[in-house]
N, C-alpha and C positions, 0 to 999 in steps of 0.2 A: 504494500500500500504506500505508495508516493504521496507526500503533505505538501501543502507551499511551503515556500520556505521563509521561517518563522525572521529571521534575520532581515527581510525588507528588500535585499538585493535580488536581481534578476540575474538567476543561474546561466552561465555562458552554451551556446547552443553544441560543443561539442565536448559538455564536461557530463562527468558522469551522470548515472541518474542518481537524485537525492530521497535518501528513505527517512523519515524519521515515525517509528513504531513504538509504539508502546507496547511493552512485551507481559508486564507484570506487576499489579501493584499489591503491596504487603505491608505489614508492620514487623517491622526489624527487631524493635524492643520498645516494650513500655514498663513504667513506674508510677504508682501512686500511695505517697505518703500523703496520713494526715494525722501527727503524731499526738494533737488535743481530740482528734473525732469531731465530725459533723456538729458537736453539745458546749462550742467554747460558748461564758460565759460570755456574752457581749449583748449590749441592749439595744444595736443597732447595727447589723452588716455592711460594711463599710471598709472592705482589707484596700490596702494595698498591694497592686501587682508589679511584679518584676517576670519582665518577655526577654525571654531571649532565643536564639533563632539561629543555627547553620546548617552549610549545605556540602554532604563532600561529596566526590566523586569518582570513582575507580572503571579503568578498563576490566574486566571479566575475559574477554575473547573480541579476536576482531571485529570490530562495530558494534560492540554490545557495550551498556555503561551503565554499571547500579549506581544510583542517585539516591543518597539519606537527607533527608531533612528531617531535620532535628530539633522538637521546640522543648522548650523547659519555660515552666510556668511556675512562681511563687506565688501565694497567696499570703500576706502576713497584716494581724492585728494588733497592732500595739507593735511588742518585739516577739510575740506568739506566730509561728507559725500557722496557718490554718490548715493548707496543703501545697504537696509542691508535684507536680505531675509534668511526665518528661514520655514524649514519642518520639521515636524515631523511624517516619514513616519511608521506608524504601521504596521504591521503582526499577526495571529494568528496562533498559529505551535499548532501541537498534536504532543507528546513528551510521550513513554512508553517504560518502557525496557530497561532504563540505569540507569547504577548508579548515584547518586547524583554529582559526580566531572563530570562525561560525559553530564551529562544534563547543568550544568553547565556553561561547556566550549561548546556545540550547539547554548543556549541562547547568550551567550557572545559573541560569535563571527560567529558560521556557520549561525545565522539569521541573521544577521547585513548584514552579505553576500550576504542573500537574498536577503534584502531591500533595498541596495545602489542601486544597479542600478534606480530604481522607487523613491525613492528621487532625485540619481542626476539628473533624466531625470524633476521632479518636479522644482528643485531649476533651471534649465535650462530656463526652459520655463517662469518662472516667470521673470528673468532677461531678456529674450525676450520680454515678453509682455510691460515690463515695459518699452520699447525702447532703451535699453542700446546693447552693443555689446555682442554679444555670450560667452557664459564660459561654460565651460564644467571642472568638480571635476577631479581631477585625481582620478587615481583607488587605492583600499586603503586595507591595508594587516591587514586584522582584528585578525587574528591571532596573526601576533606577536602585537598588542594593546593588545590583551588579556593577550599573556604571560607578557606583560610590568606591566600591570594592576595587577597581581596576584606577579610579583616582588616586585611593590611598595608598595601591601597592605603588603607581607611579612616582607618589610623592619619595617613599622609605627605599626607592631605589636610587642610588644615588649618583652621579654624572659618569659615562665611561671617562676614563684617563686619557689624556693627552700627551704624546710622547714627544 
């Protein structure tokens, strides 16, 4: 199954064909602490959250690429933890037909794309079970994370030498 190509440029007419498949989606690993229980005393539900969020990426076999996105969610009252709940939602993409910087920027971010939804709906449901009240992630612009991400490696890279 051939996609457009998610990258915006128009593929040259004697370059390969471009695949990009979704092959498999899973949950890699999950955890849910909630070391007071659903019963803290508090007279008003009101945590504070701490989001945090990455993305890694490994070849498998040629043109195949597992993608983990990884969220880790705190929930904390006072200095009490409430719960802290952590997915890490895998994918398997077949990836053929682009350039190294295209492929790149798919892994980085067009899969992440994929998988939020099926984390968040994972990290949802565990904060449910756990008896605590509903939360649902906001929706999350992986894009520009990526471009952020390719700014910052820019900056911490530092000038080649001049001889």
């Amino acid at each position: 199954m051939s996609t457009p190509n998610p990258t915006g440029t128009a593929p040259a007419s004697d370059a390969p064909a471009q695949d990009l498949v979704l092959q498999n989606i899973y949950v890699k690993d999950a955890s849910f602490e909630a070391p007071s229980g659903p019963n803290l005393q508090v007279t008003e539900w009101n945590p504070q959250f701490n989001l945090n969020m990455n993305t890694t990426g490994s070849t498998l076999a040629e043109n195949v690429h597992e993608v983990v996105l990884t969220i880790t969610l705190e929930a904390k009252i006072a200095d009490k933890v409430a719960y802290l709940v952590e997915v890490k939602q895998g994918g398997l993409f077949h990836i053929r037909g682009y350039s190294e910087d295209e492929a790149r920027r798919i892994v980085g971010s067009f899969c992440p794309g994929v998988l939020f939804p099926y984390a968040r709906q994972s990290v949802s449901d565990l904060i449910l079970r756990g008896g605590f009240p509903p939360f649902l992630l906001p929706p999350v612009n992986f894009d520009a994370l990526f471009q952020q991400s390719l700014e910052q490696a820019a900056r911490q890279t530092p000038p080649p030498a001049v001889n």
